[in-house]
N, C-alpha and C positions, 0 to 999 in steps of 0.2 A: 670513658664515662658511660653511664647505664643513661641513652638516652632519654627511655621512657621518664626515669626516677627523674629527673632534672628538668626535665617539659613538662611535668605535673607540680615540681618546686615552684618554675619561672611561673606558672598559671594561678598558684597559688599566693603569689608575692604581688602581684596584678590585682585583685581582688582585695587583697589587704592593703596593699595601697591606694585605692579607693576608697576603703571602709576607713582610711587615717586623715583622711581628705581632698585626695589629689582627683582630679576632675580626668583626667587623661594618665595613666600609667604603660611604661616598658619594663620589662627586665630582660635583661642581655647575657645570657650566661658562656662563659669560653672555656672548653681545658686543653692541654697541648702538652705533648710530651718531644722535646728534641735532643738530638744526639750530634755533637761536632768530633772527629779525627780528623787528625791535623799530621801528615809524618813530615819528616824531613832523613835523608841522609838513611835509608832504610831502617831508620828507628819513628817510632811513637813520639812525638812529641808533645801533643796535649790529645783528653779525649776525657768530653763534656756532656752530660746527659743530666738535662733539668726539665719538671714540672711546672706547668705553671695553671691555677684555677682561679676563677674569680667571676663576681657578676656587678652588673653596672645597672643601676635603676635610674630611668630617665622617667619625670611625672611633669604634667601641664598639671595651672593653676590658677585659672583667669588669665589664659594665657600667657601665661608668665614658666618658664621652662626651667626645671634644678635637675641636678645629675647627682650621685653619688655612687660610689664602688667599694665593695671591698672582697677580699681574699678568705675572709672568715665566715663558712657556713653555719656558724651553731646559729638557732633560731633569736639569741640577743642581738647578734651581731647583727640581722638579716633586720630585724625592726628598726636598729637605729637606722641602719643606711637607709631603711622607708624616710622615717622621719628627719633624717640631715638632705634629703633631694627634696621634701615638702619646705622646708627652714631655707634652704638654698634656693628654691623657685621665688620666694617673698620678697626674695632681694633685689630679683631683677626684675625687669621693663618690660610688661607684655608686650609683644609681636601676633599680628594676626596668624603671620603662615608658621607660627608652632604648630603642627599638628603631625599626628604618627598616622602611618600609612592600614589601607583598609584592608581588611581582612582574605586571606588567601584562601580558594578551596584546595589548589593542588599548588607546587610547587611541580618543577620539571626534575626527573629521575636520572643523575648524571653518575657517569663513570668517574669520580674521583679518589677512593679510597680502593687502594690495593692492599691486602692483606698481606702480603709478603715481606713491606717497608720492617713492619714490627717485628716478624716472624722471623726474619733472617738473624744467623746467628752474626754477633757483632765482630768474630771473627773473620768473616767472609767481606764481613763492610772497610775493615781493616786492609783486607788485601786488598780491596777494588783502591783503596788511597795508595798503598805499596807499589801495585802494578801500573798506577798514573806514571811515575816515579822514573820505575823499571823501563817503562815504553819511550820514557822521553830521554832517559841518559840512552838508549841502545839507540833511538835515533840520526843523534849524529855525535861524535866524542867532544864538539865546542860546544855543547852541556856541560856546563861545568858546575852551578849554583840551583840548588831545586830550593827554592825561598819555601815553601810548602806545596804539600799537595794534598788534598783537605775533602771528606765527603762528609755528608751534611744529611740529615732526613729529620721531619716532622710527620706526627700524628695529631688531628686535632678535632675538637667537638663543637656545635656552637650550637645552640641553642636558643630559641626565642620567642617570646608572648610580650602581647599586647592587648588595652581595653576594648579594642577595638574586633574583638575573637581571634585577630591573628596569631597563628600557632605555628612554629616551625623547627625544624631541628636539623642536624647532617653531620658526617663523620667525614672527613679527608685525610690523605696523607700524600706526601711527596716527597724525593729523593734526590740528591745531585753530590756533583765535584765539579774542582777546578785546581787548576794547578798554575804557580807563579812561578817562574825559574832564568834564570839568566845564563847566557849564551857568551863567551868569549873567543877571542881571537887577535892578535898580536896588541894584546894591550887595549884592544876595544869588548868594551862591555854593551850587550841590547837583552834586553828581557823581551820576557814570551808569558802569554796568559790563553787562557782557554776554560771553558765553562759547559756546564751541562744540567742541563735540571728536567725532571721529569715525574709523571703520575705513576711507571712501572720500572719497578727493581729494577727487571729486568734488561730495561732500555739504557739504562746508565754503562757507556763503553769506555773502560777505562785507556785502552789502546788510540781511540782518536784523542782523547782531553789531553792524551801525556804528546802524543804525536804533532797536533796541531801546535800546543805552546810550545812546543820544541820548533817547530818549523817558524813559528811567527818571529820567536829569538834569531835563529838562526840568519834568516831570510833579510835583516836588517844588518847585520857586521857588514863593518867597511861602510857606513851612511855618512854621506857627504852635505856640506850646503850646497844651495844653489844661490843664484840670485834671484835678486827680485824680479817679478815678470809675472803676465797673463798666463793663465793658460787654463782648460777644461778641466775638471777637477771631480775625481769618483771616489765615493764615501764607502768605504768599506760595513759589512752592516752592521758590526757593532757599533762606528763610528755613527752612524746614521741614527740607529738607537740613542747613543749618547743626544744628540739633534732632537732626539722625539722625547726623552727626557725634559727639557724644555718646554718645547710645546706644548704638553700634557695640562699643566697644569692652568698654562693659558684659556684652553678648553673646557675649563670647569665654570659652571656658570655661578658660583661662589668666587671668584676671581673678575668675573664679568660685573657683577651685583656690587661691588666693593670699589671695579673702575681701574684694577690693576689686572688687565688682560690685555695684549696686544689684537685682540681680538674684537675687543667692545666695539657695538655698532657694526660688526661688519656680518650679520646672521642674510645669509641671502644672496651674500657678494664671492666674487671668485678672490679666493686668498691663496691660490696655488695654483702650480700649473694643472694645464688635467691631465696626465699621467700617475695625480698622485689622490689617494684615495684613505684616511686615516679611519680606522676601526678600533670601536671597543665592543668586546665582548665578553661577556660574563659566564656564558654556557658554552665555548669553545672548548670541541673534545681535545681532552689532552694538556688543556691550558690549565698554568701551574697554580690561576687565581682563581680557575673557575668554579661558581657556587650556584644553587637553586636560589638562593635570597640575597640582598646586601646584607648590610651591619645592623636594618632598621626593619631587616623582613618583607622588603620590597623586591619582586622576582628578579633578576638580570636580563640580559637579554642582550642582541648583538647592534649596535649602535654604529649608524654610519655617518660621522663626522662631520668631516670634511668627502663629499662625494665629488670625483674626477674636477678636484680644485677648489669646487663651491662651499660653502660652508654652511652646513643644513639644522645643524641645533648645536647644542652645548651640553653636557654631563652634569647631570642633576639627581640631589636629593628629594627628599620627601619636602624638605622647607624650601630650597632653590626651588624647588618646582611650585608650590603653591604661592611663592614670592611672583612667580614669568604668571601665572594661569597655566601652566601646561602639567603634563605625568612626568615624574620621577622616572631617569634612566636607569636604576636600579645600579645606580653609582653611589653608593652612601658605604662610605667608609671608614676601619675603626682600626687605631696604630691596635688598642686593646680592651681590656675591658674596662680601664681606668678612662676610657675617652668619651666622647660623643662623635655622632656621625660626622663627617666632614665629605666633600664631594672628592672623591677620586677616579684612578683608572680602574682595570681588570685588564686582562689581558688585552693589550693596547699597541697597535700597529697601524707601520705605514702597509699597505695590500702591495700584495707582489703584482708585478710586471707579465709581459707573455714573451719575454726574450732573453736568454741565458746570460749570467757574467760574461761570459765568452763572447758571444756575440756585443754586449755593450760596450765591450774592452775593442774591439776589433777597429770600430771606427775614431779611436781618441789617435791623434795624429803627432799630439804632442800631449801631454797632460801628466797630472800628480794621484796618485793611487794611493788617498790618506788610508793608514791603518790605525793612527792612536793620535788622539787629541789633549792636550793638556788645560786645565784651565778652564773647564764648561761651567764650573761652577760660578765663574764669575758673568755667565751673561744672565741680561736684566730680560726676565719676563714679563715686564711692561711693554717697555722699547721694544724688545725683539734686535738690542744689540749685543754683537759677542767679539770678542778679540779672541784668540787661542792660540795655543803652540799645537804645530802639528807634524809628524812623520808620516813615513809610507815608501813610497817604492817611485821610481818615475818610470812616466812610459812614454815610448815613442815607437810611430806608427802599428799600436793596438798590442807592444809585445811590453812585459814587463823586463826594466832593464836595471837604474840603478836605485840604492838603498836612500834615503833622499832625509835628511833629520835638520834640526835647527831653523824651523821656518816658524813663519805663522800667517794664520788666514783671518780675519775678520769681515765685517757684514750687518745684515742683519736678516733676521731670521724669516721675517713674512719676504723680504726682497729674493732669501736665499730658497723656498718653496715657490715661487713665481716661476726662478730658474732650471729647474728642474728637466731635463729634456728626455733622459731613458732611466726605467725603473727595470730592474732585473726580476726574475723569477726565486731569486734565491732567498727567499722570506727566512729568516734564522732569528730566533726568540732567544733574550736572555732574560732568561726567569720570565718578569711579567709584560714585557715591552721586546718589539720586534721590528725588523725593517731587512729590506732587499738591499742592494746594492742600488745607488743610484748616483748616475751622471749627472752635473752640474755645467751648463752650456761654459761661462766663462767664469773667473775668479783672479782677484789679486792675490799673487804671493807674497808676502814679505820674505826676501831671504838677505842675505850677506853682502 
């Protein structure tokens, strides 16, 4: 998308929305070009490349908030969606804290958009799927199923003005794989997953994606039950992500405001141990969500959560925030252009530790080493309860020994950050959300 051309539409669309009646106007404009390969079995098996454009005009109206969107730029098109977000505002309820945020001089100048994503030929993107493939059957020969192996890249533009003189624009792109594959051996089947996503072509290694999910398959053959029993229990850090998954949304003061946060009332109080420290940040280099602005033009910025246990603000939009009296964290979020803001994350993590896996691993005496949990979807982010199925590996005194499946752990989730005792250094981001390795003092197993 020609920046300039589209930040003089969005400012133009602003202005006429005013002059139609709206006391407050946005326009939000998106474009995004992405590309999915998918191989299996060293063939092709799908490979997907779609556009998508459109703008979303949000307008105040006596305080009274309407939205409309559409995909079609000819200038008819662009009046009625003025006029169906004015007809849409009249409907609803004013609210004081409608309001869009104030005007930016500078925005911050981030590394986001590599030129290379687009520029490479799609042939080359092709083998990086191939070679996922290649590296995990050479592996070990109990590869036997490569479910897909699949690389993924987007480019994309946003755009945005407000009545209020804010003006902003920016160009991203990002690239990744992941590969799903199954591992055999005397009649027992364990799958393996492995993921990668990144700001540089460059960075994406098709050798470890295809190597680790080969090893994570492999590394379970032969999982036994156990019984039921205590013992110390370390999250693997996707496992742990999946955990911050959860919480996430807890954390949104749009969640808090509504009374379904396991969190409400407790700004001020220690809701964790203090080894554990939760960040969002919007302008982390490298990070796969990171932006100069939210979804509403409000800067980002790097937000510290939950500080060594304490719990110090909540993720806030422009309306959550003028709902508390306080600034927007420049968490205002949009699935697309067909949305309005909502409060979400940005690149969202538990902070790394100052002590190696190795080292965390060395003092569990007896313990369970989850690497994949089943069933997170079913915990309640009110309660903060969870039941789950979970595998992994078991350990005894600090060494990994045997392959461990058919159990399950439950809890709840403010009890299970209390417990917390060693955080690892090993901080590893999937896509937007991240987490170390962390030890858990004690847990019930459910097993056999």
């Amino acid at each position: 998308m020609d920046l300039n051309k589209y930040q003089s539409l969005a400012e133009n669309l602003v202005e006429k929305s005013k002059k139609l009646g709206s006391q407050e106007a946005e326009v939000y404009i998106i474009g995004s070009r992405d590309l999915t390969i998918e191989v299996s079995n060293g063939q092709i098996e799908t490979m997907k490349s779609a556009e998508t454009y459109g703008v979303g005009i949000r307008v105040m109206v006596d305080k009274k908030m309407g939205y409309s969107f559409t995909s079609d730029f000819s200038e008819d098109a662009l009046n009625e969606c003025i006029n169906q977000s004015i007809q849409n505002a009249s409907k609803n309820t004013p609210e004081e804290a409608n309001a869009l945020p104030e005007k930016r001089e500078n925005y911050a100048n981030l590394d986001i958009y590599d030129s290379s994503i687009s520029q490479t030929p799609v042939e080359e993107k092709i083998e990086i799927a191939l070679d996922i493939e290649r590296y995990a059957r050479k592996y070990d020969p109990r590869v036997k199923i490569i479910e897909n192996c699949t690389y993924q890249d987007s480019e994309y533009s946003t755009i945005i003005a407000n009545s209020n003189g804010l003006s902003g624009s920016y160009k991203g792109a990002y690239c990744g794989a992941y590969a799903f594959l199954v591992a055999e051996e005397n009649g027992d089947n364990q799958t393996g997953f492995d993921v990668q996503y990144s700001l540089k072509f460059n960075a994406i290694d098709p050798k470890k994606i295809g190597e680790q999910a080969a090893e994570k398959a492999v590394r379970m053959l032969g999982a036994k039950n156990i019984g039921t029993q205590k013992a110390t229990i370390v999250f693997e850090p996707y496992v742990a992500t999946n955990f911050l998954g959860i919480i996430a949304p807890a954390l949104s003061a749009e969640a808090v405001q509504k009374g379904k946060s396991l969190f409400a009332k407790k700004l001020g109080q220690d809701v964790a141990a203090p080894q554990i420290s939760i960040i969002d940040d919007g302008q982390m280099p490298g990070g796969i969500l990171s932006a100069p602005f939210d979804g509403e033009g409000a800067p980002t910025q790097k937000t510290s959560v939950i500080e060594k246990g304490k719990l110090k603000t909540f993720l806030h939009n422009k309306y959550t925030a003028t709902k508390d009296g306080v600034s927007s964290t420049g968490n205002a979020t949009r699935v697309s252009f067909k949305s309005t803001p909502e409060v979400g994350t940005t690149n969202f993590y538990i902070d790394k530790g100052d002590i190696s896996r190795e080292e965390l691993l060395k003092d569990v005496k007896k313990g369970f080493y989850i690497t994949e949990v089943m069933g997170m979807h079913t915990a309640n982010p009110i309660s903060g309860d969870f039941s789950v199925g979970a595998s992994g590996i078991w350990i005894e005194n600090g060494e990994f020994t045997t392959p461990v499946r058919g159990v399950a752990i439950a809890g709840n989730i403010s009890e299970l950050l209390k417990s917390v005792e060693a955080v690892a250094s090993d901080l590893t981001f999937f896509v937007g959300k991240g987490a170390p390795t962390l030890r858990i003092a004690k847990m019930t197993i459910s097993g056999s």
